[in-house]
Backbone of each chain as nested JSON, in Angstrom:
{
  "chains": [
    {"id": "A", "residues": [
      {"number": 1, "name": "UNK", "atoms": {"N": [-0.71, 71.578, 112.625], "CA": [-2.025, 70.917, 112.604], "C": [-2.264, 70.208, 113.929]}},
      {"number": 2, "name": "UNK", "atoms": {"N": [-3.64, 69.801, 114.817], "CA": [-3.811, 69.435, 115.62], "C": [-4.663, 68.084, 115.941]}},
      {"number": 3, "name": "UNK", "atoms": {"N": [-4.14, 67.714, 114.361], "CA": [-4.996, 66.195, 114.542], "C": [-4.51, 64.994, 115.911]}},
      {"number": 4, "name": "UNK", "atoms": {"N": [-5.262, 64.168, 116.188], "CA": [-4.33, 63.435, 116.988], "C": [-4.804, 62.0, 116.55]}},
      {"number": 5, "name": "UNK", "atoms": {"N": [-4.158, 60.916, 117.203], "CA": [-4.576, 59.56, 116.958], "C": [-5.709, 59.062, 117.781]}},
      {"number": 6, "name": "UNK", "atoms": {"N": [-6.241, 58.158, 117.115], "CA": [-7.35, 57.627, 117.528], "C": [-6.726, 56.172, 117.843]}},
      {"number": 7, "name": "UNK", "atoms": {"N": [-7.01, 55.683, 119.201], "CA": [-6.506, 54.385, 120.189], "C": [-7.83, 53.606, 120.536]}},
      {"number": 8, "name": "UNK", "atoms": {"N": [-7.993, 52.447, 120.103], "CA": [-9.148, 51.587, 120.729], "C": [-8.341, 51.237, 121.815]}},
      {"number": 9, "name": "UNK", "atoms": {"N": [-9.247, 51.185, 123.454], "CA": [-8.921, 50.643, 125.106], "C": [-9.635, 49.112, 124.819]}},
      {"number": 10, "name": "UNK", "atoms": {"N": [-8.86, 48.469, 124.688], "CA": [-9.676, 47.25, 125.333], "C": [-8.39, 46.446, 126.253]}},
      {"number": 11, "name": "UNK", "atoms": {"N": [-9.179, 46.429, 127.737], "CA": [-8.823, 46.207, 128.773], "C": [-7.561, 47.056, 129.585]}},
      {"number": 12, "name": "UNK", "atoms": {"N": [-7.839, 48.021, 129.175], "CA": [-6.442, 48.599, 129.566], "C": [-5.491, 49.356, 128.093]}},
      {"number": 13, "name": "UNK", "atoms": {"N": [-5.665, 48.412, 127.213], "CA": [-4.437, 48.425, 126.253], "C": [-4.592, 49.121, 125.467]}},
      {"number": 14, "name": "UNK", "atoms": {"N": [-4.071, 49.545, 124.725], "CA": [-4.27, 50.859, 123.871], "C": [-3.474, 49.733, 122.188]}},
      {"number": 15, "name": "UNK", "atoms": {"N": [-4.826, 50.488, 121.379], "CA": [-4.459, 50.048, 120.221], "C": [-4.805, 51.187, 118.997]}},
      {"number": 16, "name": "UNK", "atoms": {"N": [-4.025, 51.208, 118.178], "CA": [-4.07, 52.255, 116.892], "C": [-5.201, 51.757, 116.239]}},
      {"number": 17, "name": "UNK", "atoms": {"N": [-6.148, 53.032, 115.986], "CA": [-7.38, 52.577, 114.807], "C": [-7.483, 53.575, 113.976]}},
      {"number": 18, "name": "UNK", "atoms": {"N": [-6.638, 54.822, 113.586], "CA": [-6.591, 55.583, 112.721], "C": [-5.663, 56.731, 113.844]}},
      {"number": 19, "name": "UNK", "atoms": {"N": [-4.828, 57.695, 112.584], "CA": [-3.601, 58.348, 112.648], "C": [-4.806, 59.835, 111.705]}},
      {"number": 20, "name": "UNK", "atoms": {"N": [-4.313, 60.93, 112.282], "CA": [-4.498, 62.353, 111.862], "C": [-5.946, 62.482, 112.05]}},
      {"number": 21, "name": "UNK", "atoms": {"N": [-6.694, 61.828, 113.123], "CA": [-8.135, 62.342, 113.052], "C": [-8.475, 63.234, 113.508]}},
      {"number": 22, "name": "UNK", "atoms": {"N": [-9.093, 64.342, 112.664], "CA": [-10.022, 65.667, 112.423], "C": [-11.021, 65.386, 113.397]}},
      {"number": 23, "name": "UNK", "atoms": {"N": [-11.773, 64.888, 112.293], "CA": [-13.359, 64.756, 113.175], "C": [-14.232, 63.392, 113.234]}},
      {"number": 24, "name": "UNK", "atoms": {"N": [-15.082, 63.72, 114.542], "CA": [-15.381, 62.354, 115.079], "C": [-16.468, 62.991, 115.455]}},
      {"number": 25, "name": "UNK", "atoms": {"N": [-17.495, 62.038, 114.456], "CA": [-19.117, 62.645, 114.651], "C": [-20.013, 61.25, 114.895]}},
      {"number": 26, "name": "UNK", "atoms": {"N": [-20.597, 61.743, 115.735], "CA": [-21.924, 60.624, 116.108], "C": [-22.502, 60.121, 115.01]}},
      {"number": 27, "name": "UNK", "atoms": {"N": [-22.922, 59.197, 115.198], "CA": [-23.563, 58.496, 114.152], "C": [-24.42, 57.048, 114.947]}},
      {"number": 28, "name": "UNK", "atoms": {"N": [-25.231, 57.445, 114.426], "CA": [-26.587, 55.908, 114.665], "C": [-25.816, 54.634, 114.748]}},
      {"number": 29, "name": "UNK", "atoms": {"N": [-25.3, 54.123, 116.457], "CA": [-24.721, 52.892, 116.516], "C": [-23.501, 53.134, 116.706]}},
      {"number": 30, "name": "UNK", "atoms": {"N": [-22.742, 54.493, 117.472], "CA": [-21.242, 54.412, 116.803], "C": [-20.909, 55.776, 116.733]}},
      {"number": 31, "name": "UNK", "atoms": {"N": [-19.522, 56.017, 116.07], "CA": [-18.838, 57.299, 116.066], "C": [-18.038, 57.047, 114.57]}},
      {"number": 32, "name": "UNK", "atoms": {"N": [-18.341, 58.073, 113.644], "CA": [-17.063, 58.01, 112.051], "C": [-16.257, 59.606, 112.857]}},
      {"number": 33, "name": "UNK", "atoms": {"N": [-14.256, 58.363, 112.551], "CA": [-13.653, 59.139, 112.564], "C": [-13.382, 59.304, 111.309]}},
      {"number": 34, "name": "UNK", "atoms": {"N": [-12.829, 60.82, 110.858], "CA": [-12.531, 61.125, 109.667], "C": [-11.073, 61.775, 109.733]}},
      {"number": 35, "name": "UNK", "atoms": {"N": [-10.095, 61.506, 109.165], "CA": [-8.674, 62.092, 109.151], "C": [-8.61, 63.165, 108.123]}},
      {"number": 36, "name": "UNK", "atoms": {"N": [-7.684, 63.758, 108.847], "CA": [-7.625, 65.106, 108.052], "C": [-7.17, 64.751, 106.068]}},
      {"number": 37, "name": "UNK", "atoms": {"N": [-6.605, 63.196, 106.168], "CA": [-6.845, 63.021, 104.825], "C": [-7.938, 62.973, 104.175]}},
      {"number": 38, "name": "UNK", "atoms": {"N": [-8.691, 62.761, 104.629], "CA": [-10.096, 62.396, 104.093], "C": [-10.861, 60.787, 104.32]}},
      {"number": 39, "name": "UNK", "atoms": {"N": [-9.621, 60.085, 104.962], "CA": [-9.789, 58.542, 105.23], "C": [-11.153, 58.491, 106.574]}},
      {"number": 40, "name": "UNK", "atoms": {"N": [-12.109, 57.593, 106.244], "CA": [-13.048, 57.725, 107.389], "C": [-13.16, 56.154, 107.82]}},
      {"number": 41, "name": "UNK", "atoms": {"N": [-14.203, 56.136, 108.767], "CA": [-13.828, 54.341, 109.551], "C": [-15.107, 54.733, 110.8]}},
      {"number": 42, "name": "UNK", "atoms": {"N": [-16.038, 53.55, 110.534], "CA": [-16.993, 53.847, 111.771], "C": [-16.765, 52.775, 112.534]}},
      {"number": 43, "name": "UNK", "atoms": {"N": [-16.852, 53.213, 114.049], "CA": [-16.731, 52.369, 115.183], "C": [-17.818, 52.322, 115.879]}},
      {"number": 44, "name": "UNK", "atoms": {"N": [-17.682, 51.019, 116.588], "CA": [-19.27, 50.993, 117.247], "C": [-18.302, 50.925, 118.784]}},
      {"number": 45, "name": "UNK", "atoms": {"N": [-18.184, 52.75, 119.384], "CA": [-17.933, 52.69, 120.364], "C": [-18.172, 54.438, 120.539]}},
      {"number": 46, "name": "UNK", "atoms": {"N": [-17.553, 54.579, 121.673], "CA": [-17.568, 56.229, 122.029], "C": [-16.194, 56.667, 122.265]}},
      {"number": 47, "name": "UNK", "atoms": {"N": [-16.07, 57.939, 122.498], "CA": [-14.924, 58.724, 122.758], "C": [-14.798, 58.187, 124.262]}},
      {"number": 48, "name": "UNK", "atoms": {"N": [-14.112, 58.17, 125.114], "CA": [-13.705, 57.4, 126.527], "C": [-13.008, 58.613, 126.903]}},
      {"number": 49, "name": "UNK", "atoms": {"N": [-12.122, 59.439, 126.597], "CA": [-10.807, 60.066, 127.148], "C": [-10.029, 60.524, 126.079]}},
      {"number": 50, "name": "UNK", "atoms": {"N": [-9.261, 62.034, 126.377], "CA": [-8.993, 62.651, 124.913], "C": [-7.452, 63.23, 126.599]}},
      {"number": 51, "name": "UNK", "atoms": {"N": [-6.324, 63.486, 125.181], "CA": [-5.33, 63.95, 125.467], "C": [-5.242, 64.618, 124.698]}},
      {"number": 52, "name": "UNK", "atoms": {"N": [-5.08, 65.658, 124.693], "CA": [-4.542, 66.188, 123.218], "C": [-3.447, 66.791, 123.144]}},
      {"number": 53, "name": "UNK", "atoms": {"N": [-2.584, 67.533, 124.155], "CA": [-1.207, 68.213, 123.893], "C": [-0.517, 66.607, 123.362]}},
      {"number": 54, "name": "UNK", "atoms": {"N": [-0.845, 65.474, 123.682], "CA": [0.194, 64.107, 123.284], "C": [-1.136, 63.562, 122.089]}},
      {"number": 55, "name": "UNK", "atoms": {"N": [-1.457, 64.538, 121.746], "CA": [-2.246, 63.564, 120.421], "C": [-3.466, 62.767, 120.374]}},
      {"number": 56, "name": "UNK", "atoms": {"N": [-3.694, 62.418, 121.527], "CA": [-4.197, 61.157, 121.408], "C": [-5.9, 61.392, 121.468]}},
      {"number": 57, "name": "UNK", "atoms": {"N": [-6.633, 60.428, 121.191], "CA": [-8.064, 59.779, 121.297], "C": [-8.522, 58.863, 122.012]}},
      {"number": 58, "name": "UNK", "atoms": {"N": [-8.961, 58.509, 122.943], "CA": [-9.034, 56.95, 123.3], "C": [-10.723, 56.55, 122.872]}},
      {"number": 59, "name": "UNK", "atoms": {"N": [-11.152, 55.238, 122.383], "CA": [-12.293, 55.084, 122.392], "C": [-12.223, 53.657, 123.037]}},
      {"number": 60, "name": "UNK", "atoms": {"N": [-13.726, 53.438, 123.45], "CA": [-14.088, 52.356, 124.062], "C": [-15.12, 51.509, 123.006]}},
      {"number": 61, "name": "UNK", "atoms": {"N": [-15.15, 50.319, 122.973], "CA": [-16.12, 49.881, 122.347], "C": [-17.658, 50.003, 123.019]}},
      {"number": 62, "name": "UNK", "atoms": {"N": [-18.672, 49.893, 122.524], "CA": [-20.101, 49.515, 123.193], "C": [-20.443, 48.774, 123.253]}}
    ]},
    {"id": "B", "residues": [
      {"number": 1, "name": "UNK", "atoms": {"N": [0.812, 74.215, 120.564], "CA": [0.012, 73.638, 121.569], "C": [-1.337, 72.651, 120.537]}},
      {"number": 2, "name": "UNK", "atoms": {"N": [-2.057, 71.964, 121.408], "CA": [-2.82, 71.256, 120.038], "C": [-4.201, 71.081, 121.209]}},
      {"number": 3, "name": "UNK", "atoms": {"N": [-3.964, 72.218, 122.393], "CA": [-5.839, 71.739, 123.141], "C": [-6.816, 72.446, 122.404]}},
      {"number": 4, "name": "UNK", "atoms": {"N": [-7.857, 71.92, 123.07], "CA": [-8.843, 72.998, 122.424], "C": [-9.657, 73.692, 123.265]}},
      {"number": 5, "name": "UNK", "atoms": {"N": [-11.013, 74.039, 122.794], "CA": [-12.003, 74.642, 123.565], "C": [-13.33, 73.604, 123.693]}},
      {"number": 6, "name": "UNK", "atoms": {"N": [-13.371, 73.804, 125.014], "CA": [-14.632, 72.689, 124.835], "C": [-15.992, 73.384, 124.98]}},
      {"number": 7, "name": "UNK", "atoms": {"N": [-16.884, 72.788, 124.163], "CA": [-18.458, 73.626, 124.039], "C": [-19.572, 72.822, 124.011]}},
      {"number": 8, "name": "UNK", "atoms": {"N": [-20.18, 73.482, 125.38], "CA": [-21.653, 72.26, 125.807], "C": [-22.69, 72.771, 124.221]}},
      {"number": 9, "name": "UNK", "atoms": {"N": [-23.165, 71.862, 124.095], "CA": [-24.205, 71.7, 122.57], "C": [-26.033, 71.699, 123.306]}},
      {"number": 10, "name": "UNK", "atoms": {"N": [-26.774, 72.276, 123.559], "CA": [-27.368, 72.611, 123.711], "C": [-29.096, 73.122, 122.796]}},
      {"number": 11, "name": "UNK", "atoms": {"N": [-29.573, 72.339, 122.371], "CA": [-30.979, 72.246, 121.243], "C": [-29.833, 73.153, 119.989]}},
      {"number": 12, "name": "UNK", "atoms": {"N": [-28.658, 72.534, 119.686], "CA": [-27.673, 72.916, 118.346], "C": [-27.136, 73.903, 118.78]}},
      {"number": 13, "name": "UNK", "atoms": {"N": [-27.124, 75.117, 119.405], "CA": [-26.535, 75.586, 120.36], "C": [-25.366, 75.866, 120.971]}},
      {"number": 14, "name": "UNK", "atoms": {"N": [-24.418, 76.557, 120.664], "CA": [-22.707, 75.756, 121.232], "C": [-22.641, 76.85, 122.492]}},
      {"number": 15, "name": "UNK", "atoms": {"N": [-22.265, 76.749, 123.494], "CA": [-21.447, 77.586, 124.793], "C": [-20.582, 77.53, 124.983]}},
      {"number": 16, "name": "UNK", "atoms": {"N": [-19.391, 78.006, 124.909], "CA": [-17.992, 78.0, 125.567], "C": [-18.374, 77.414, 126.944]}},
      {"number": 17, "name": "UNK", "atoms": {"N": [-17.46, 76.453, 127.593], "CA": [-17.552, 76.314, 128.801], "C": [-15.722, 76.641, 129.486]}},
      {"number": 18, "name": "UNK", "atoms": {"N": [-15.143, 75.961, 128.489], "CA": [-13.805, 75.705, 129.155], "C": [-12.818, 76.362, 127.959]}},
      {"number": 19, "name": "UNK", "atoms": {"N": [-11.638, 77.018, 127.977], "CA": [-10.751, 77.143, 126.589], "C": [-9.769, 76.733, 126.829]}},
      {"number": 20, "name": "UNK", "atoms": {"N": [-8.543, 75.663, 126.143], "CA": [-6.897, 75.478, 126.054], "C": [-7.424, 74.09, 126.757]}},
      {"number": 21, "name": "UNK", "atoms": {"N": [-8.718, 73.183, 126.518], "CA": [-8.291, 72.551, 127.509], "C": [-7.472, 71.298, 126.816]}},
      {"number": 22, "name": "UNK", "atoms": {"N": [-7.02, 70.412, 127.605], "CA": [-5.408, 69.0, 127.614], "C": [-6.255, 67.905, 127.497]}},
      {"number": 23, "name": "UNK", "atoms": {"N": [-7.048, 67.396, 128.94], "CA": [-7.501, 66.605, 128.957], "C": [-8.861, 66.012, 129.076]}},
      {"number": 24, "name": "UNK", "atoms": {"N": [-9.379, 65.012, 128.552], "CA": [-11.034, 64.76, 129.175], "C": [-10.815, 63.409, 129.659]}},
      {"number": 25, "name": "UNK", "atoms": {"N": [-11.565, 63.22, 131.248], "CA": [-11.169, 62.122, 131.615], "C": [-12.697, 61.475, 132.384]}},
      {"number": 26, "name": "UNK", "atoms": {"N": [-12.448, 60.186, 132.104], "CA": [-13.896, 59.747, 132.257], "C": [-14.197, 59.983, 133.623]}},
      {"number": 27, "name": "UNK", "atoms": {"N": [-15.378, 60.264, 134.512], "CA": [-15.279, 59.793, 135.843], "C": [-16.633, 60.103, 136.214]}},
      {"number": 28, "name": "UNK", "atoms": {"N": [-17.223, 59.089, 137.579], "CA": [-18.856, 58.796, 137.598], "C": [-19.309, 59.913, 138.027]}},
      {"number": 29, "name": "UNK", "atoms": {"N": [-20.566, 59.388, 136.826], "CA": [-21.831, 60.803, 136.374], "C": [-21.181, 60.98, 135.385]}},
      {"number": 30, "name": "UNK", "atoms": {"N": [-19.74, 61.683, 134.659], "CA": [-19.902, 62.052, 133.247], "C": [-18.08, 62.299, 133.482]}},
      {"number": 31, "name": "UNK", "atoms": {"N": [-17.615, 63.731, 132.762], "CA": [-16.601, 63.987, 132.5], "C": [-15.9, 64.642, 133.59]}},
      {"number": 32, "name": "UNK", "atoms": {"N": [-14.316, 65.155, 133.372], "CA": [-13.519, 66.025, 134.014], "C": [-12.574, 66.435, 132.977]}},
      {"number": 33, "name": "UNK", "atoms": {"N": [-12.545, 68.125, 132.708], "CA": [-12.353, 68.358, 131.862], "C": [-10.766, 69.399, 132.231]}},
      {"number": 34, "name": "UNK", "atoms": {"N": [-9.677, 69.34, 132.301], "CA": [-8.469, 69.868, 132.568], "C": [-8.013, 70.951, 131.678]}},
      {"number": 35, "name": "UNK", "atoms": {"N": [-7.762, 72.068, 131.621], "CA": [-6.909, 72.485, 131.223], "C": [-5.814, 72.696, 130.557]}},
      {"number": 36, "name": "UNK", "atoms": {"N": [-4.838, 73.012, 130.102], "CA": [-3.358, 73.407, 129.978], "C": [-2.786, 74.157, 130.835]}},
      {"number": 37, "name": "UNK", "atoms": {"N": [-3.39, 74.711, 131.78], "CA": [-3.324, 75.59, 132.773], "C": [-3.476, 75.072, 134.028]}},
      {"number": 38, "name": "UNK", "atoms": {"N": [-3.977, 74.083, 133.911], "CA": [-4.56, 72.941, 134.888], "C": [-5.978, 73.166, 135.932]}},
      {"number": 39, "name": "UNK", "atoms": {"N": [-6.826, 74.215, 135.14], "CA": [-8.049, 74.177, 135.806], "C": [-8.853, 73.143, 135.115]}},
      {"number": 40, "name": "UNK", "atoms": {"N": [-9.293, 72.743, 136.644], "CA": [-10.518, 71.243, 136.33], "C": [-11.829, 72.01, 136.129]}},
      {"number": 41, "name": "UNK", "atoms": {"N": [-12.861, 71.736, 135.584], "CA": [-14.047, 71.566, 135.507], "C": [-14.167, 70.114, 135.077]}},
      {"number": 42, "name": "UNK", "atoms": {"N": [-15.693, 69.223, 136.004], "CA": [-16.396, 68.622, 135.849], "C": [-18.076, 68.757, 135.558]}},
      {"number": 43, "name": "UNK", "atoms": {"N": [-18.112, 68.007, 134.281], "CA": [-19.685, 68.092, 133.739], "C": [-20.757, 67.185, 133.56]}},
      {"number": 44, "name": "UNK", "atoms": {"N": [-21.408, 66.861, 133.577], "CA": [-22.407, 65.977, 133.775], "C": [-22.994, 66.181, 132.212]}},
      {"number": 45, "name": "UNK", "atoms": {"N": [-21.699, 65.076, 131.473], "CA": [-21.866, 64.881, 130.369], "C": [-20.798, 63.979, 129.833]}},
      {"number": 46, "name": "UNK", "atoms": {"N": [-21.289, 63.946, 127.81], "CA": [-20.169, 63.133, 127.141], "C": [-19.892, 63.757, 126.03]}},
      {"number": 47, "name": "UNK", "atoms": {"N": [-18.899, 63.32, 125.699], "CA": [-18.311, 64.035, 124.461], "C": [-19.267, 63.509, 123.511]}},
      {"number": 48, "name": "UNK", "atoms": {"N": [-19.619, 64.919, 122.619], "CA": [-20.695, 63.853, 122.022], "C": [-19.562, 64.338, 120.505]}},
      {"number": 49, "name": "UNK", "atoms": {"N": [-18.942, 65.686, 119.706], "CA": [-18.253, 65.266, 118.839], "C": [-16.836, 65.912, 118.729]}},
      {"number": 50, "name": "UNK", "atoms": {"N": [-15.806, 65.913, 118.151], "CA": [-14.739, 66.698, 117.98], "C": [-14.76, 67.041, 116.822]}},
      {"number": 51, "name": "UNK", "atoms": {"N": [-13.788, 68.088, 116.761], "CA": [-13.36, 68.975, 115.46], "C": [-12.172, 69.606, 115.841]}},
      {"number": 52, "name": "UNK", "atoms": {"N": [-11.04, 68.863, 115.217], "CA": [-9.447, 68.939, 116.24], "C": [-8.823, 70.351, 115.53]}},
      {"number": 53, "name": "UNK", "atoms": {"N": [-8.721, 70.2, 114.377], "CA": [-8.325, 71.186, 113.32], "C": [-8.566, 72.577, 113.689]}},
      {"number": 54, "name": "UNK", "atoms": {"N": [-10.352, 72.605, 113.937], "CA": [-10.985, 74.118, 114.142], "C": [-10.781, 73.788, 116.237]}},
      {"number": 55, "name": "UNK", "atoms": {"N": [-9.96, 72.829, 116.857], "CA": [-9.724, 73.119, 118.003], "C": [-10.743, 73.405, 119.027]}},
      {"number": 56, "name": "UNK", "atoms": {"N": [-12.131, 72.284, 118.708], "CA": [-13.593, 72.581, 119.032], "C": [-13.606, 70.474, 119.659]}},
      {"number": 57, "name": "UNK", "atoms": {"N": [-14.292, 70.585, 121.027], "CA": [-14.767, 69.482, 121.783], "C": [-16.133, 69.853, 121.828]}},
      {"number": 58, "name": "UNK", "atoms": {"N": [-17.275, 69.244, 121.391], "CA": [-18.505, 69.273, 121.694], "C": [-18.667, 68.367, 122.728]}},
      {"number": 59, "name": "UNK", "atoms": {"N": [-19.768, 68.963, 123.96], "CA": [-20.05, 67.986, 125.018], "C": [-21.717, 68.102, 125.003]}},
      {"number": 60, "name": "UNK", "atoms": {"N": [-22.063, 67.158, 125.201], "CA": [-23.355, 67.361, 125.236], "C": [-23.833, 66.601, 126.911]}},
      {"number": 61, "name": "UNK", "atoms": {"N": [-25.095, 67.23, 127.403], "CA": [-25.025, 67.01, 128.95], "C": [-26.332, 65.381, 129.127]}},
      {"number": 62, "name": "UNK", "atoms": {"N": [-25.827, 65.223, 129.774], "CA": [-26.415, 63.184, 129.802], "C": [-28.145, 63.488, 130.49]}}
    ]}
  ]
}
């Protein structure tokens, strides 16, 4: 499977805000990530930077 | 491997632009989009959604 983690940047730092996220769809104000469990979580930020052979997501707040 | 393919979105629209790619990295005017192979393309755009599973980056152009 090719989910990866989703990391809030604030200032540099990298912080966990959800594990196995699928999909990450726009939304009015924001972005819902959704994990391949089915767990979802809206952020009021954007995608910033994506790694993906190491998993990762980074978002920024707005 | 866990990259994907990234696809400019276009009036709903999808285009292949890039395939296998690693990384998206922010930089002024919009993105830079890497490879696994390590070819760059830069776009004058943002990620607007993912879909990690089906191995799909939507970009949409600013």
């Amino acid at each position: 499977m090719c989910e990866a983690n989703a990391y809030m940047l604030i200032e540099e730092k990298e912080s966990l805000i959800m594990e196995a996220v699928d999909l990450v769809q726009p939304e009015e104000g924001g972005i819902r990530l959704i994990s391949i469990f089915g767990d979802q979580k809206f952020i009021k930020g954007h995608v910033h930077a994506l790694s993906l052979v190491d998993h990762k997501i980074y978002i920024k707040e707005d």
